[in-house]
C-alpha positions as CSV (number, residue, x, y, z in Angstrom):
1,X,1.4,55.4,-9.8
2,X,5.0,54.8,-9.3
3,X,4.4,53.9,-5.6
4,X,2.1,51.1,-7.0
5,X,5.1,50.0,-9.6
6,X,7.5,50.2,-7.1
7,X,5.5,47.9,-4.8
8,X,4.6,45.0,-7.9
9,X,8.2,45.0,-8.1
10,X,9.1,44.7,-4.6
11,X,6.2,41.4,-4.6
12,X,7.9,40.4,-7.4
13,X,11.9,40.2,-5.9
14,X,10.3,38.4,-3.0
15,X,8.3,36.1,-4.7
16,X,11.6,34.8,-6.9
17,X,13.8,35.2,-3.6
18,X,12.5,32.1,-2.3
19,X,13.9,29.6,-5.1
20,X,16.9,31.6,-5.3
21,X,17.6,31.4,-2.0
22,X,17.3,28.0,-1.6
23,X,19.4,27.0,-4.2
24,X,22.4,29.4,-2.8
25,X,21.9,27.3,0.1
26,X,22.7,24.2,-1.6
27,X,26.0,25.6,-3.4
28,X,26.7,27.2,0.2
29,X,26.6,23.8,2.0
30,X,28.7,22.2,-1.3
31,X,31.0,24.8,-1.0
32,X,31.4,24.1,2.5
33,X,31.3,20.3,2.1
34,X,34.2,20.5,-0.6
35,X,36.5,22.4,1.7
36,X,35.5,21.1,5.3
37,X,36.8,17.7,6.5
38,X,34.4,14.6,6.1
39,X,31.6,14.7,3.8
40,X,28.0,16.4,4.7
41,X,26.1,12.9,2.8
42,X,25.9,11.1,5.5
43,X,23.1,13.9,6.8
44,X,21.1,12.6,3.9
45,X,18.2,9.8,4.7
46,X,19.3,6.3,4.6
47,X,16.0,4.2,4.6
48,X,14.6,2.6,7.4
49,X,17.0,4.1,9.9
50,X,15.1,6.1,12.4
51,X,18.4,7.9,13.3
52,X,18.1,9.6,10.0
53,X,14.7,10.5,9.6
54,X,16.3,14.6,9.9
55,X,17.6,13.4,6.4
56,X,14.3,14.0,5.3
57,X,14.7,18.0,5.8
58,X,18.7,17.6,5.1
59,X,18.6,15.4,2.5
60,X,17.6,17.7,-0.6
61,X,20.2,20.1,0.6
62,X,23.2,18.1,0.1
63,X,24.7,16.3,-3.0
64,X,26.7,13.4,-3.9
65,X,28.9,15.6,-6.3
66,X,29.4,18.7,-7.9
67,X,28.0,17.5,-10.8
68,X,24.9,16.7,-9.2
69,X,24.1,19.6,-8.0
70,X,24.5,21.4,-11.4
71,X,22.3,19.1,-12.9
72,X,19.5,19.7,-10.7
73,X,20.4,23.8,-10.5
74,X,19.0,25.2,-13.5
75,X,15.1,22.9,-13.5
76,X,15.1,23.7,-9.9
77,X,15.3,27.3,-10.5
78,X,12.9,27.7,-13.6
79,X,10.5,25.0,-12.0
80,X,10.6,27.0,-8.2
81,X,9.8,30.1,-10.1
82,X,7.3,28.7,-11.6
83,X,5.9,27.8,-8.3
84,X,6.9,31.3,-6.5
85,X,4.7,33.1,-9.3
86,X,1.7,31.9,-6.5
87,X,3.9,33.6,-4.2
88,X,7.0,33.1,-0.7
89,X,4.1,31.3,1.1
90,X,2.8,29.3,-1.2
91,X,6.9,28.3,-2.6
92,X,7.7,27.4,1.3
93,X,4.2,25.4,1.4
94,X,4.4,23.7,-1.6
95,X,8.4,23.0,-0.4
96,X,7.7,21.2,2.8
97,X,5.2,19.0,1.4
98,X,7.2,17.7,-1.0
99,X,10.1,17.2,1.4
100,X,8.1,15.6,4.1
101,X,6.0,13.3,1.2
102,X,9.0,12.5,-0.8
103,X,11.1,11.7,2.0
104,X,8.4,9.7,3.8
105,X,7.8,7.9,0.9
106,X,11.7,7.8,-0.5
107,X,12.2,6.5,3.8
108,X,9.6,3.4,3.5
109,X,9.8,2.3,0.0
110,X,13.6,2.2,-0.6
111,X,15.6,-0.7,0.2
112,X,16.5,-0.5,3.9
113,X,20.2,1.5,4.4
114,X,20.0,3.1,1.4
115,X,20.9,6.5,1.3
116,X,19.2,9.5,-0.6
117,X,20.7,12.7,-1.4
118,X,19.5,15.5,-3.7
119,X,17.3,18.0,-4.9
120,X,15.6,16.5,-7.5
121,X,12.5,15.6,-5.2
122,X,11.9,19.1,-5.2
123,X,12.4,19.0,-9.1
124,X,9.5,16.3,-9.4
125,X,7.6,18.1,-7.1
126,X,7.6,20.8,-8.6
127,X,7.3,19.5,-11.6
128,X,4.3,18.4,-10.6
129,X,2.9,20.6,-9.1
130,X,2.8,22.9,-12.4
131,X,1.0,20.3,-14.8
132,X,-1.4,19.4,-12.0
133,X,-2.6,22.5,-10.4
134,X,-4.8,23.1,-14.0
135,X,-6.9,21.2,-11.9
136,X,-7.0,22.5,-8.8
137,X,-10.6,24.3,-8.3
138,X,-9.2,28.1,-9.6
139,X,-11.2,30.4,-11.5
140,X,-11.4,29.5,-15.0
141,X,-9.1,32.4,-16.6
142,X,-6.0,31.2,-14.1
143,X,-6.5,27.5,-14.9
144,X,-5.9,28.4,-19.2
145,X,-2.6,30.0,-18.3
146,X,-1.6,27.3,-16.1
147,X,-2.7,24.5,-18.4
148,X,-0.5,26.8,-21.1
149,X,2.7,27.1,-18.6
150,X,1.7,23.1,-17.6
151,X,2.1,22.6,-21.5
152,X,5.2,24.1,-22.0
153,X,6.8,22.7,-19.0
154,X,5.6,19.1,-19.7
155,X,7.3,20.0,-23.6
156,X,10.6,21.1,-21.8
157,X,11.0,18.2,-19.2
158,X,8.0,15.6,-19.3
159,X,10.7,13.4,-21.1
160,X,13.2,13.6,-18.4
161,X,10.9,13.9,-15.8
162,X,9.0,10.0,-17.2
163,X,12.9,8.6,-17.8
164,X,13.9,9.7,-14.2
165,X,11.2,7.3,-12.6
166,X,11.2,4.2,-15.2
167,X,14.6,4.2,-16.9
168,X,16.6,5.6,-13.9
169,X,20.6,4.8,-13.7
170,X,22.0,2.6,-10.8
171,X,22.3,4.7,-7.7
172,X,19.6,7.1,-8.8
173,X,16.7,6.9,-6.1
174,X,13.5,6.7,-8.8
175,X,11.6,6.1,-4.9
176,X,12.3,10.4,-4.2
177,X,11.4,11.2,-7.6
178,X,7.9,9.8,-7.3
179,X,7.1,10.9,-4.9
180,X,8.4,13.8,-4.5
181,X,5.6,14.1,-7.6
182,X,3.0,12.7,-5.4
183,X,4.2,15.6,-2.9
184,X,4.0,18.1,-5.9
185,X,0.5,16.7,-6.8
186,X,-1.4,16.5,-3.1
187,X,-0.2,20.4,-3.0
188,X,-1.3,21.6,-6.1
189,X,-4.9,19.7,-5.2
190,X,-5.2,20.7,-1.8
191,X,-3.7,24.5,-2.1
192,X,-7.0,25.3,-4.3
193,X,-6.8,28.7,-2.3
194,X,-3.4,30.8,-1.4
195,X,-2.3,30.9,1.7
196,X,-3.9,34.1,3.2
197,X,-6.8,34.4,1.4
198,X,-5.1,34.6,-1.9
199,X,-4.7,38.6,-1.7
200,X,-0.7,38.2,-0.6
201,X,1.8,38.0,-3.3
202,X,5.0,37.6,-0.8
């Protein structure tokens, strides 16, 4: 009995590892950034420049400000978790597709030489992700809870989430934030089944 305790809680640390991690990545590489010479943005991807196309991997990593990157801390953390419940494979799955569809799509659509930094790509994919996998062809008693968690997170951030693609600020890219949702919601539609056969939590 305790072995079996002892190994749901070892799934458990793994699973939440993965957005934890990634998000000590960012502060590590904005620590360095605010004490090295030069600044890290220019990593990011500025549109239409083939040159920066490894912005698309880079660019969610870095940030324009310190400020920035606390704003998109704390719904990256809560929405990744949210994600990492599914398990490490299926948080690094849903991850890459919605840095390689947000970027693609942030790459083509934006005006050419603009430059996109940030996380919150992952935050709208993520986002999405959540509300839209209550569709994703799951057996019936997983779908209510999602469609419950997709609930609560569409009380806690739908509002942002709308304002952050149709009343966005100047020099906030609304291009990453949808789709980095149409990223969010071609995973959560696709990935019907976990990776693995669905029997691996980590």
């Amino acid at each position: 009995m305790s072995t079996s305790v002892a190994s749901q809680r070892s799934s458990a640390v793994s699973r939440f590892a993965s957005p934890i991690a990634l998000v000590a990545l960012m502060w590590v590489i904005q620590f360095a950034d605010a004490i090295l010479p030069g600044s890290f943005t220019g990593f990011g991807l500025r549109s239409w420049d083939l040159g920066s196309l490894p912005g698309v991997v880079l660019g969610p990593l870095l940030h324009a400000s310190w400020a920035h990157l606390i704003g998109n801390t704390l719904p990256l953390l809560v929405l990744g978790c949210l994600v990492a419940v599914e398990g490490a494979a299926r948080f690094w799955l849903v991850t890459a597709v919605v840095t390689v569809v947000g970027g693609a799509g942030t790459w083509l659509v934006n005006a050419p030489g603009t430059l996109t930094v940030g996380a919150s790509v992952l935050v709208f994919g993520y986002f999405a992700y959540v509300v839209v996998r209550v569709f994703s062809p799951r057996p019936i008693a997983h779908r209510l809870v999602y469609a419950l968690i997709a609930l609560i997170v569409i009380v806690l951030y739908g509002g942002s989430m709308l304002a952050g693609i149709i009343g966005v600020s100047a020099g906030v890219s609304w291009q990453a934030h949808l789709f980095g949702g149409v990223g969010g919601g071609i995973s959560a539609l696709v990935g019907g089944r976990r990776p693995g056969g669905g029997r691996r939590g980590a």
